[in-house]
C-alpha positions as CSV (number, residue, x, y, z in Angstrom):
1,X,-7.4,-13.1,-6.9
2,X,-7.7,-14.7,-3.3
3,X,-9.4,-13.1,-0.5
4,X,-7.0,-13.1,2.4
5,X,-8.2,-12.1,6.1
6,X,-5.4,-9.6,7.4
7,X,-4.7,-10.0,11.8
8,X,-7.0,-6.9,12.0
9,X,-10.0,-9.1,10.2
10,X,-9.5,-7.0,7.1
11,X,-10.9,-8.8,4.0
12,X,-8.9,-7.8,1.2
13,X,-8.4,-8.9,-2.1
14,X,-4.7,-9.9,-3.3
15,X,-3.9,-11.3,-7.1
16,X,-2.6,-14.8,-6.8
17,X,1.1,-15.0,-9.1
18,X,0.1,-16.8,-12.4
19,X,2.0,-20.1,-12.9
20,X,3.8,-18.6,-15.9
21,X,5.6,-16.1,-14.2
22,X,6.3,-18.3,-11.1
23,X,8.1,-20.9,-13.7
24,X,10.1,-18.2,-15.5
25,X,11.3,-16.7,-11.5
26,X,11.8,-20.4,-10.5
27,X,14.0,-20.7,-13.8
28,X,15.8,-17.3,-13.1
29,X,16.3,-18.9,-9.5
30,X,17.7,-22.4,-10.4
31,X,19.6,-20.6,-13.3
32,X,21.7,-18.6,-10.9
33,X,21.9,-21.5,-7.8
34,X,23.5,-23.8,-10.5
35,X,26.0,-21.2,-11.8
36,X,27.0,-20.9,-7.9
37,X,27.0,-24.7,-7.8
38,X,29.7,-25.7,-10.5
39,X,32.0,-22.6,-9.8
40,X,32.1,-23.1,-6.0
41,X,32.6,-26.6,-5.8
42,X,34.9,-26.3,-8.7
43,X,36.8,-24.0,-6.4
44,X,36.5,-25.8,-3.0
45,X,38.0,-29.1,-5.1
46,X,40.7,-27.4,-6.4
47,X,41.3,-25.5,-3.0
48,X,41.6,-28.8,-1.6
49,X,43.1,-30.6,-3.4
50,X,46.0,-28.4,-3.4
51,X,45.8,-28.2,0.8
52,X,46.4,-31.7,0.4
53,X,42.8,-33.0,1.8
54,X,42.0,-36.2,1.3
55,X,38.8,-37.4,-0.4
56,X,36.2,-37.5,2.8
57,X,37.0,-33.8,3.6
58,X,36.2,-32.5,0.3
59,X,33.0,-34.4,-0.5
60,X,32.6,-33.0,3.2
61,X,33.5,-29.2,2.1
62,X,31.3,-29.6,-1.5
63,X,28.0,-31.4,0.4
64,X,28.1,-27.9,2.7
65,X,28.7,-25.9,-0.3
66,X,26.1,-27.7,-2.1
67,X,23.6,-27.3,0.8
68,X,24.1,-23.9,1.6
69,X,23.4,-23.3,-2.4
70,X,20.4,-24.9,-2.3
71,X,19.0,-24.1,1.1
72,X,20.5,-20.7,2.2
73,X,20.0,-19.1,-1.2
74,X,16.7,-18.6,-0.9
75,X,16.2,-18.3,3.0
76,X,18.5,-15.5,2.7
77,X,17.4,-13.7,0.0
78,X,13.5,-14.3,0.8
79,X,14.1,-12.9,4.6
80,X,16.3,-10.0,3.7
81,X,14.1,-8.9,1.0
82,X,10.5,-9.9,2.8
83,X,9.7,-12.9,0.2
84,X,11.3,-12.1,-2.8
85,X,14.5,-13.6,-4.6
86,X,16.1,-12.7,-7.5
87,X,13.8,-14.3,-9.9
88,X,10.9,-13.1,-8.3
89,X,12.1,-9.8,-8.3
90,X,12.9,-9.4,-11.6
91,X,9.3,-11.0,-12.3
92,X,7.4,-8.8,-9.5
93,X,6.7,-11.6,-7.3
94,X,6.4,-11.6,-3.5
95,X,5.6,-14.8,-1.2
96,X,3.3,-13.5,1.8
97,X,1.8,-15.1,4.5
98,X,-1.2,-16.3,4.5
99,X,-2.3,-13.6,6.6
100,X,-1.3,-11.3,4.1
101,X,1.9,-10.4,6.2
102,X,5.6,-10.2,4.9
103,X,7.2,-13.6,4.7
104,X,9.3,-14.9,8.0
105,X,12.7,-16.6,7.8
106,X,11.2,-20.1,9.8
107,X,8.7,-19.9,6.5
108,X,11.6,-19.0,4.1
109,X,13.4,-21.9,5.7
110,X,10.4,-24.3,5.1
111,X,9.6,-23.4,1.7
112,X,13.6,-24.1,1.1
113,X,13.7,-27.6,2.5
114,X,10.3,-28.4,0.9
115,X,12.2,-27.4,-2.6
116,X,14.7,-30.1,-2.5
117,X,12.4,-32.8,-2.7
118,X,9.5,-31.2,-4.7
119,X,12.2,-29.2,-7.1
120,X,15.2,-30.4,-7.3
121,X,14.7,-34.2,-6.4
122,X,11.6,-34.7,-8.5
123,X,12.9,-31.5,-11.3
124,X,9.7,-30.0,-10.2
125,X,7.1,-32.5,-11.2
126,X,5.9,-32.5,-7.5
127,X,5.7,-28.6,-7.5
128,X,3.8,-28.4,-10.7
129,X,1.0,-30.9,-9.8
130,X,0.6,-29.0,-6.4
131,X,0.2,-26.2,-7.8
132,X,-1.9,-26.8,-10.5
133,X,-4.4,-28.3,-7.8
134,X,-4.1,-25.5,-5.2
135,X,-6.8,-22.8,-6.0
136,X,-3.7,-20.4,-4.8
137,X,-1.2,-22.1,-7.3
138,X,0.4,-23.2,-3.5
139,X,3.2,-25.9,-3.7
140,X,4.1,-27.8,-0.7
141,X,6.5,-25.6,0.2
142,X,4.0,-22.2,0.3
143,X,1.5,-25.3,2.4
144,X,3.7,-26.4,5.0
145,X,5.4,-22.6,5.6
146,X,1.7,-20.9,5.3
147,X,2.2,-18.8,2.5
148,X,1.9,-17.9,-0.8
149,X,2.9,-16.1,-3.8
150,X,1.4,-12.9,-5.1
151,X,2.0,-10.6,-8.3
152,X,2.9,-7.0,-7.0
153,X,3.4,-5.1,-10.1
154,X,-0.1,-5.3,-12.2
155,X,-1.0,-3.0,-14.9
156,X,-3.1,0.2,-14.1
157,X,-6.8,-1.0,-14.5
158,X,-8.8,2.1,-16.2
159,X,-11.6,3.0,-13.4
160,X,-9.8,1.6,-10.3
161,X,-7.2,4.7,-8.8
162,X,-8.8,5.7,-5.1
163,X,-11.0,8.5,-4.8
164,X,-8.5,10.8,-3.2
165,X,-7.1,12.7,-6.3
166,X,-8.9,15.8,-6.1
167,X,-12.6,17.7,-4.3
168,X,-15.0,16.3,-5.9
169,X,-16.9,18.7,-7.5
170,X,-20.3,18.7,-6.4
171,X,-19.0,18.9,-3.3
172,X,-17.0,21.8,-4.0
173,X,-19.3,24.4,-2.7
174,X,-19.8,23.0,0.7
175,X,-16.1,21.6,1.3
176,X,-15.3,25.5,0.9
177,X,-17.7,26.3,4.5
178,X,-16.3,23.1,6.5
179,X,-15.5,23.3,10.2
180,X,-12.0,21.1,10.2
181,X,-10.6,22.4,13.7
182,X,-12.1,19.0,15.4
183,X,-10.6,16.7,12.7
184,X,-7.6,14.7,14.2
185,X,-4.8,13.3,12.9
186,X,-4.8,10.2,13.6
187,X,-8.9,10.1,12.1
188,X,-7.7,11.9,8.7
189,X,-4.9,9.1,8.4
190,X,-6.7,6.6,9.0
191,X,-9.5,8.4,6.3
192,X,-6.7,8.4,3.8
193,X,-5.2,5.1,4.2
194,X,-9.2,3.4,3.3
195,X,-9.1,5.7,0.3
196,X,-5.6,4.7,-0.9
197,X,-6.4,1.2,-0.5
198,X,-9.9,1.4,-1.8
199,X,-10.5,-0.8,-4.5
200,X,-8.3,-3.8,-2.3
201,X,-11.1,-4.4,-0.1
202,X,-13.6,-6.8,-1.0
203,X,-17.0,-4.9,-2.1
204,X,-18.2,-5.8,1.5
205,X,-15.8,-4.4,3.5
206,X,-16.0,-1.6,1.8
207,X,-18.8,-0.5,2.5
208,X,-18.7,-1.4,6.2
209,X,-15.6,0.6,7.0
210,X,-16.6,3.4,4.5
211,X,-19.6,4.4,6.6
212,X,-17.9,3.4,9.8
213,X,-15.1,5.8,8.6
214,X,-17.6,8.7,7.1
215,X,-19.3,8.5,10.4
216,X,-16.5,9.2,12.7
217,X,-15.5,11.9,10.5
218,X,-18.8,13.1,10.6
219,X,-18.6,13.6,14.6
220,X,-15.2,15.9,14.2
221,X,-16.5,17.8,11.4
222,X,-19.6,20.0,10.5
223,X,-21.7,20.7,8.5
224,X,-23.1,17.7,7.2
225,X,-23.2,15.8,4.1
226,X,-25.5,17.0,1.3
227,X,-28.2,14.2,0.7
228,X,-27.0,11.4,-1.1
229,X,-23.4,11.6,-0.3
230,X,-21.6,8.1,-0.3
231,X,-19.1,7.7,2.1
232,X,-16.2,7.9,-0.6
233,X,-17.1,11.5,-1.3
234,X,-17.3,12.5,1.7
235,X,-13.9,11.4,2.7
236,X,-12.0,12.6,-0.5
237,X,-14.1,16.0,0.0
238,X,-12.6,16.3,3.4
239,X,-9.5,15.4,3.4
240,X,-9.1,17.3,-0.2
241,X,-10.6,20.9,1.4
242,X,-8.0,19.9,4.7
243,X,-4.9,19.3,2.2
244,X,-5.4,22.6,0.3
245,X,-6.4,24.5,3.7
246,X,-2.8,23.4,5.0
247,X,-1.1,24.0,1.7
248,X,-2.5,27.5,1.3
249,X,-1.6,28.5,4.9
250,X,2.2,26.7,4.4
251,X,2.2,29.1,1.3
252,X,1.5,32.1,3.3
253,X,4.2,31.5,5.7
254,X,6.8,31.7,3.1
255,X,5.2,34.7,1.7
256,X,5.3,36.8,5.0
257,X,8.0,35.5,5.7
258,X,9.7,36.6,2.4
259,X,8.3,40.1,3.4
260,X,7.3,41.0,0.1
261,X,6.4,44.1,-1.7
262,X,2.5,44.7,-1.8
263,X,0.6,47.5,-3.0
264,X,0.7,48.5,0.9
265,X,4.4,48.7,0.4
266,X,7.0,46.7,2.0
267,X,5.9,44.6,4.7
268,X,2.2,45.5,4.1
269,X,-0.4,42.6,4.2
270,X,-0.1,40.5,1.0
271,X,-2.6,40.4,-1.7
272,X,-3.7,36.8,-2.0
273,X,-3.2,35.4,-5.9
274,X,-6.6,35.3,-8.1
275,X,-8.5,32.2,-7.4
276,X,-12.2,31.1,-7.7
277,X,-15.0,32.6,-5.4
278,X,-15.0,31.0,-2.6
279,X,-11.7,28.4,-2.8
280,X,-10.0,27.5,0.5
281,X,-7.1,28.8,-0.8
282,X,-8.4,32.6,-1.5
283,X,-9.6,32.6,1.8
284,X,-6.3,31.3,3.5
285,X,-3.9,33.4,1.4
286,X,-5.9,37.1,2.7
287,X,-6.1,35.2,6.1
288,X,-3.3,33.9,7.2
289,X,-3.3,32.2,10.3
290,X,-6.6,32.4,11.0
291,X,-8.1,29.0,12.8
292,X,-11.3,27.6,11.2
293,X,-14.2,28.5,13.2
294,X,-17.5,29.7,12.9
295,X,-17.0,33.7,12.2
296,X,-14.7,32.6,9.4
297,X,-17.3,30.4,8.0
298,X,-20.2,32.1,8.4
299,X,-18.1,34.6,6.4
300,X,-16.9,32.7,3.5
301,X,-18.8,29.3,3.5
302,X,-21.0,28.9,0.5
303,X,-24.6,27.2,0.8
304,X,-25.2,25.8,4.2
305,X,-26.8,22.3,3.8
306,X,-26.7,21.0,7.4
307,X,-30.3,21.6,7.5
308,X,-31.5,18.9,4.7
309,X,-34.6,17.2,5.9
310,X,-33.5,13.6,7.0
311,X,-29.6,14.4,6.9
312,X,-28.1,13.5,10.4
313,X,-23.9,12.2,11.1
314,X,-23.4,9.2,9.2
315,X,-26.1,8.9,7.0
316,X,-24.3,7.9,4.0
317,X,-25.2,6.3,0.5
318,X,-23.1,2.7,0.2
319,X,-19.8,3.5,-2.4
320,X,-20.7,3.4,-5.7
């Protein structure tokens, strides 16, 4: 892993490509440029030869055949497809700034010139010893372009999917009385994007934009927090309880809409569908339409704990 400093002075955590996989991509590369090699040169000679060229035009017509192999093959495929040629695709690789930013065609460019001499020149003996003594596994290439490669499909690691899947349940209770009216969008986006990237943030960072996040949540929405409440909670709790308000009230469009038959008769208000004591989406479905606000939530929100001793905005537990 290598902890790479995004242009927002984001610390985040990005897994380095293993020199394995970078060999077999390089291989998969240099496998392909050589096919292209032999059978377009073998065409340009016989092309020109039977135009009647003379000798000079087509070493002239192979050398820019040769070089736009070698060089343009990988500029063009690395810009087009923001850092990754066909080896590396088919290996999951991706070279990336050093910023952490997709790759650039002045870096592609660099990395493909650097290749001559520390690939094909040296049949990458130069490459290898770079690598092996760069703690990113850079060649010169990734050193004089400002980039590097990074693995982009890893497998699943048991404990690490964002807190954002579902309410956390000891929340449950006091999600179901929240006042969401003052929540923007541009806060809940920003909520959900920390959560979906939560476990690429160094342990640090985490923490310091979790309770920056948690509090500026905190001064849209009330009540507060029960004691004890990490910011992680908090967020998921929110942004869960705002998810299945808008879901429930999308669903209750579509049902009056629909005008169906209720036990009022056609057209009649619609009986919600059975659902826990309490849920958001009981209360939505019988109440269509209805803005949150305090009469609603003094009528349907379950234990109020904005008055815990100590609680105030923002006074969140670090992550777990």
């Amino acid at each position: 892993m290598a902890e790479v400093i995004t242009g927002e002075a984001v610390v985040i955590d990005v897994p380095c490509a293993r020199f394995p996989s970078r060999t077999i991509a390089l291989a998969i590369d240099m496998t392909v440029q050589l096919v292209l090699l032999f059978g377009l040169n073998g065409v340009a000679i016989a092309a020109g030869a039977g135009g009647g060229l003379d000798a000079a035009a087509i070493a002239a017509i192979s050398l820019s055949v040769s070089v736009l192999i070698i060089v343009g093959y990988p500029t063009i495929f690395e810009t087009l497809s923001r850092g990754r040629s066909l080896g590396k695709l088919a290996l999951g690789l991706r070279v990336v700034s050093d910023d952490g930013g997709p790759e650039r065609f002045r870096q592609a460019l660099m990395r493909a010139l650097a290749a001559v001499l520390e690939i094909w020149m040296t049949f990458g003996f130069l490459a290898l010893v770079t690598s092996l003594l760069s703690s990113n596994g850079k060649r010169l290439g990734d050193i004089f372009a400002g980039t590097f490669v990074i693995t982009e499909r890893l497998p699943q690691r048991r404990g690490t999917t964002a807190p954002l899947s579902a309410l956390p349940p000891a929340l449950a209770s006091w999600a179901a009385g929240l006042e969401l009216s003052g929540l923007t969008d541009a806060t809940a986006e920003t909520a959900r994007q920390y959560l979906s990237r939560y476990y690429e943030f160094t342990p640090a960072a985490r923490d310091e934009f979790g309770q920056r996040l948690a509090a500026a949540v905190s001064a849209q929405v009330s009540p507060v927090p029960p004691a004890g409440t990490t910011p992680a909670d908090y967020l998921s709790a929110v942004l869960a309880e705002r998810r299945g308000r808008e879901q429930a009230r999308m669903m209750a469009r579509v049902t009056l809409a629909g005008s169906p038959v209720t036990a009022d008769g056609p057209g009649g208000p619609a009986v919600p569908e059975p659902g826990r004591p309490g849920s958001s989406g009981a209360r939505a479905a019988a109440e269509p339409g209805q803005p949150d606000g305090p009469g609603r939530r003094a009528a349907t929100a379950g234990p109020d704990h904005s008055g815990v001793t100590g609680e105030r905005p923002g006074g969140f537990l670090p992550p777990r």
